[in-house]
C-alpha beads as a LAMMPS data file, in Angstrom:
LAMMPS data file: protein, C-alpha beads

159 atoms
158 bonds

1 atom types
1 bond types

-500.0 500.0 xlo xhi
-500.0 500.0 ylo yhi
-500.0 500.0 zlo zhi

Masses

1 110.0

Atoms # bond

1 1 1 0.000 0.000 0.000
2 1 1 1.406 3.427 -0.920
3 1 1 0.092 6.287 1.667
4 1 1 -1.408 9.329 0.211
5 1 1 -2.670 12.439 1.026
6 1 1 -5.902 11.407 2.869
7 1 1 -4.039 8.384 4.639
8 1 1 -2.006 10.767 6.544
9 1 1 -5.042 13.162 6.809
10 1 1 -6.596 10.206 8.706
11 1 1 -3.860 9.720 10.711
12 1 1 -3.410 13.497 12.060
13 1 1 -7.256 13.752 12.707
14 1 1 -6.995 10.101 14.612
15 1 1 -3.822 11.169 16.521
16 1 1 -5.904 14.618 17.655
17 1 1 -8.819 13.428 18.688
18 1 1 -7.411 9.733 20.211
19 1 1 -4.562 11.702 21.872
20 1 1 -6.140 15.126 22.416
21 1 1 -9.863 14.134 22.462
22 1 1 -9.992 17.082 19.846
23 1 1 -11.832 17.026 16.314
24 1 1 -10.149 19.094 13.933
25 1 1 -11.997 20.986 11.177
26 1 1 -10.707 21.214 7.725
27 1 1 -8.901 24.167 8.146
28 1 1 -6.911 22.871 10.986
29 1 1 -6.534 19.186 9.747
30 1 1 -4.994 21.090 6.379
31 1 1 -2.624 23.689 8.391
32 1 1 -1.404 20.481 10.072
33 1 1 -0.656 18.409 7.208
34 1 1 0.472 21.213 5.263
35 1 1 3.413 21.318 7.970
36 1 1 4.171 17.725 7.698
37 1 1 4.372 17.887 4.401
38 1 1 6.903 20.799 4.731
39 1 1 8.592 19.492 6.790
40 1 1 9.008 15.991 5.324
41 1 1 10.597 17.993 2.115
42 1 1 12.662 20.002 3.953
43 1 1 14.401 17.202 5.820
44 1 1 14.576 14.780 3.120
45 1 1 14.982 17.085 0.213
46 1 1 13.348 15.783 -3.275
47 1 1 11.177 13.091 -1.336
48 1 1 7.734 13.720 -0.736
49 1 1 5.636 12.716 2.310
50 1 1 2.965 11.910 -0.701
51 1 1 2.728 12.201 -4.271
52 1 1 -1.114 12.008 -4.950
53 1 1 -1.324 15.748 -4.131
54 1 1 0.430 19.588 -4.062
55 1 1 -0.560 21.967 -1.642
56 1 1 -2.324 24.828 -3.312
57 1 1 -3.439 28.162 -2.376
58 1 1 -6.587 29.024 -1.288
59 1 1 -7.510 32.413 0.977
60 1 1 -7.425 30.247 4.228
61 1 1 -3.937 29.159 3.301
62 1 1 -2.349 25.778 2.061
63 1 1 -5.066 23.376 0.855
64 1 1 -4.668 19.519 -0.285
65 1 1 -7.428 19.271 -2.518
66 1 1 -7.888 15.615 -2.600
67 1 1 -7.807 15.536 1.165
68 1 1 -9.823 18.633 1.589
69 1 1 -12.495 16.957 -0.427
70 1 1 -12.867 13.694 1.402
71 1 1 -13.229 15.636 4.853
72 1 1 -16.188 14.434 5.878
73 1 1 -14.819 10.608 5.481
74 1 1 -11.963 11.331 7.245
75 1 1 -12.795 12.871 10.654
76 1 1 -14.219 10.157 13.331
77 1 1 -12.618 7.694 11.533
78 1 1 -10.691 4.454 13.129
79 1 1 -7.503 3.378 11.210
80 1 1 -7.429 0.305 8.923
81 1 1 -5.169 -2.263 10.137
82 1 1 -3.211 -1.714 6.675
83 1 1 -2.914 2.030 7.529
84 1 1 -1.389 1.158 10.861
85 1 1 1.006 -1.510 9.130
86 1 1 2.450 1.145 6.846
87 1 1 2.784 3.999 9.187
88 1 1 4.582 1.468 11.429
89 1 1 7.231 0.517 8.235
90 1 1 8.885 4.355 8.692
91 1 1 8.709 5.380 12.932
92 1 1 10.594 8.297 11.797
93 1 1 8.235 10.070 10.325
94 1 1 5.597 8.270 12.463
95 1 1 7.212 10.027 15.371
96 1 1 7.402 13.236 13.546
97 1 1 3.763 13.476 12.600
98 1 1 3.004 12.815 15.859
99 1 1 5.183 15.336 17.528
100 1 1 3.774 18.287 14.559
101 1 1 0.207 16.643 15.601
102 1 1 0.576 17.323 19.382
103 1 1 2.415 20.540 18.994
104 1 1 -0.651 22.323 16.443
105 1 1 -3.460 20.529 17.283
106 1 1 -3.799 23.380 20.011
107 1 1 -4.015 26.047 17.801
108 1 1 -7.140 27.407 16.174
109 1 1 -8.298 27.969 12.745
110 1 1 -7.719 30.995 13.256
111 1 1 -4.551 31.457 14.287
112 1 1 -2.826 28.748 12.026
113 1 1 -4.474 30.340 9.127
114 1 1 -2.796 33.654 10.130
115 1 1 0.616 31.981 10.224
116 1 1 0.062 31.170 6.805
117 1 1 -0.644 34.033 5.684
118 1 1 2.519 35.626 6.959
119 1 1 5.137 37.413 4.685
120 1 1 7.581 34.983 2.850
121 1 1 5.518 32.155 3.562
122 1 1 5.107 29.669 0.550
123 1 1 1.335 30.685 0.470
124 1 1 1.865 34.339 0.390
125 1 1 4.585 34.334 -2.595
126 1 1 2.070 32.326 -4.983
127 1 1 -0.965 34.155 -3.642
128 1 1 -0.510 37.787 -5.377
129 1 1 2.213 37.800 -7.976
130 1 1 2.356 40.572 -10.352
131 1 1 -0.176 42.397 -8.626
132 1 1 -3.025 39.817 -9.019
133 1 1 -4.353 36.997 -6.815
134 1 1 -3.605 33.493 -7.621
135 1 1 -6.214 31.153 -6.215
136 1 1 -5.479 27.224 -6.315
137 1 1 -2.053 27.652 -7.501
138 1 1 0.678 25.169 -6.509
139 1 1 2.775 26.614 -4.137
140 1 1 6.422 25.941 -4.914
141 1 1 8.424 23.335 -3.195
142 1 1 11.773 25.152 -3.136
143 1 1 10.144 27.553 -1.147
144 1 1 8.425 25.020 0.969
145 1 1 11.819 23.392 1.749
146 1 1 13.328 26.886 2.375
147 1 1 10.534 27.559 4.800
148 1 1 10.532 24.435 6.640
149 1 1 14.046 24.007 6.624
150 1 1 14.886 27.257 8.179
151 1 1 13.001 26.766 10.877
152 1 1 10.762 29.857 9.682
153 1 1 7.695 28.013 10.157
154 1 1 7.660 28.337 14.090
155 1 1 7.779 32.160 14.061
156 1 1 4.482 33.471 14.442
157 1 1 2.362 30.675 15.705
158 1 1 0.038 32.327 18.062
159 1 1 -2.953 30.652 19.849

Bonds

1 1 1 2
2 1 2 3
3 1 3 4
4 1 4 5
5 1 5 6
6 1 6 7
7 1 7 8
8 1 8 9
9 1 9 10
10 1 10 11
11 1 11 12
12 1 12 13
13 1 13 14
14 1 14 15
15 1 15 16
16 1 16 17
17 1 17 18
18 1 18 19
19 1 19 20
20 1 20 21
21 1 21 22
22 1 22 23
23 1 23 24
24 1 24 25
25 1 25 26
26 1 26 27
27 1 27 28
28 1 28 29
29 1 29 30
30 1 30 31
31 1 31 32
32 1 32 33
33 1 33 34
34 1 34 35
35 1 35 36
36 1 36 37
37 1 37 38
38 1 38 39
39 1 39 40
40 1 40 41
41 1 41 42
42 1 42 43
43 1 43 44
44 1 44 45
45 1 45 46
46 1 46 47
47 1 47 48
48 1 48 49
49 1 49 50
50 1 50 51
51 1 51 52
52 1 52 53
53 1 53 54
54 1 54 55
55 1 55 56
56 1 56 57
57 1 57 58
58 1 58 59
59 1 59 60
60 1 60 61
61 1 61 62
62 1 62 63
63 1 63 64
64 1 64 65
65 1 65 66
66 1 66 67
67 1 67 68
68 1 68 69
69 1 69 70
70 1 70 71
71 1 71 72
72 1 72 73
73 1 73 74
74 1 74 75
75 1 75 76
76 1 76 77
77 1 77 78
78 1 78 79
79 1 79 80
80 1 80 81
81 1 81 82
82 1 82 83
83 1 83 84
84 1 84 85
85 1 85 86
86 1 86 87
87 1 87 88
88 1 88 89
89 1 89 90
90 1 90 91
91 1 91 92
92 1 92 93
93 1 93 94
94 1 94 95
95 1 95 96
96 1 96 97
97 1 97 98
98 1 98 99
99 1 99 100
100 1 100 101
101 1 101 102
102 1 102 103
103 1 103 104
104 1 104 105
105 1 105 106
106 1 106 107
107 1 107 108
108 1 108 109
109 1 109 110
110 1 110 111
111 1 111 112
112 1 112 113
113 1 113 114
114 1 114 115
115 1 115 116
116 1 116 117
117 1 117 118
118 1 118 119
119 1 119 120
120 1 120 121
121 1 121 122
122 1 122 123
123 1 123 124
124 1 124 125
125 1 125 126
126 1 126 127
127 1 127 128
128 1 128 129
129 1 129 130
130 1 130 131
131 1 131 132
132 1 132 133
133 1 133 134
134 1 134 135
135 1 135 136
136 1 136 137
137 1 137 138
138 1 138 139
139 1 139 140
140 1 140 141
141 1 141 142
142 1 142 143
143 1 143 144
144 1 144 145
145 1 145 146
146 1 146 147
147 1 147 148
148 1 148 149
149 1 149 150
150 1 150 151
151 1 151 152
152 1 152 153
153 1 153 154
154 1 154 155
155 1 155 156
156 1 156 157
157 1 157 158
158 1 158 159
């Protein structure tokens, strides 16, 4: 089984709400991946957490489309014993997801949507470009890995 997109969707609203007894909405449960996801490429370069989807923006910030989309089927949902199995093949990034998980489940919609929306963050160089707004454009992965790999990402995450 290859993991995608909405298998580690599932697994960030399972750890919130089995850990934290907290349901995520969309916007959180995307905020969330969208930094594992970031940070995934920044430590391991050209390898990507998943390849069935690109975060894209949308004006509440990073969005997986494909995960976005199956929200409804993803929230109060138990993990297959296949899911399990594969998360379990890489603890690494198991642990990692987990420790990103714990760390913003916290936050509100709110306020993780404002960190996006910060200066120099991957959203806001592919939102306006040129002087005119780019909805559900790709943002760029260099500029994911520079963000996440600079440790940028923690600076103004407020709850």
């Amino acid at each position: 089984m290859k993991l995608t997109s909405i298998n580690y969707a599932r697994l960030i609203a399972w750890l919130a709400f089995n850990k934290h007894r907290i349901t995520l909405n969309r916007t959180q449960l995307q905020k969330i991946l969208f930094a594992c996801y970031g940070l995934y490429l920044a430590e391991h370069k050209d390898k990507y957490l998943f390849s069935d989807d690109k975060p894209q923006a949308w004006p509440f910030g990073p969005v997986f489309p494909r995960s976005y989309n199956r929200y409804n089927s993803i929230i109060g949902c138990e993990l297959t014993t296949e899911e399990k199995e594969e998360f379990l093949k890489d603890t690494d990034t198991l642990k990692s997801i987990v420790a990103i998980t714990d760390e913003l489940c916290y936050y509100t919609a709110k306020s993780l949507t404002a960190w996006s929306h910060q200066p120099d963050t991957p959203w806001s160089k592919v939102v306006i470009k040129d002087g005119k707004v780019r909805w559900r454009t790709e943002l760029d992965d260099n500029d994911i890995k520079e963000y996440f790999g600079s440790g940028a990402w923690k600076q103004g995450l407020k709850n």
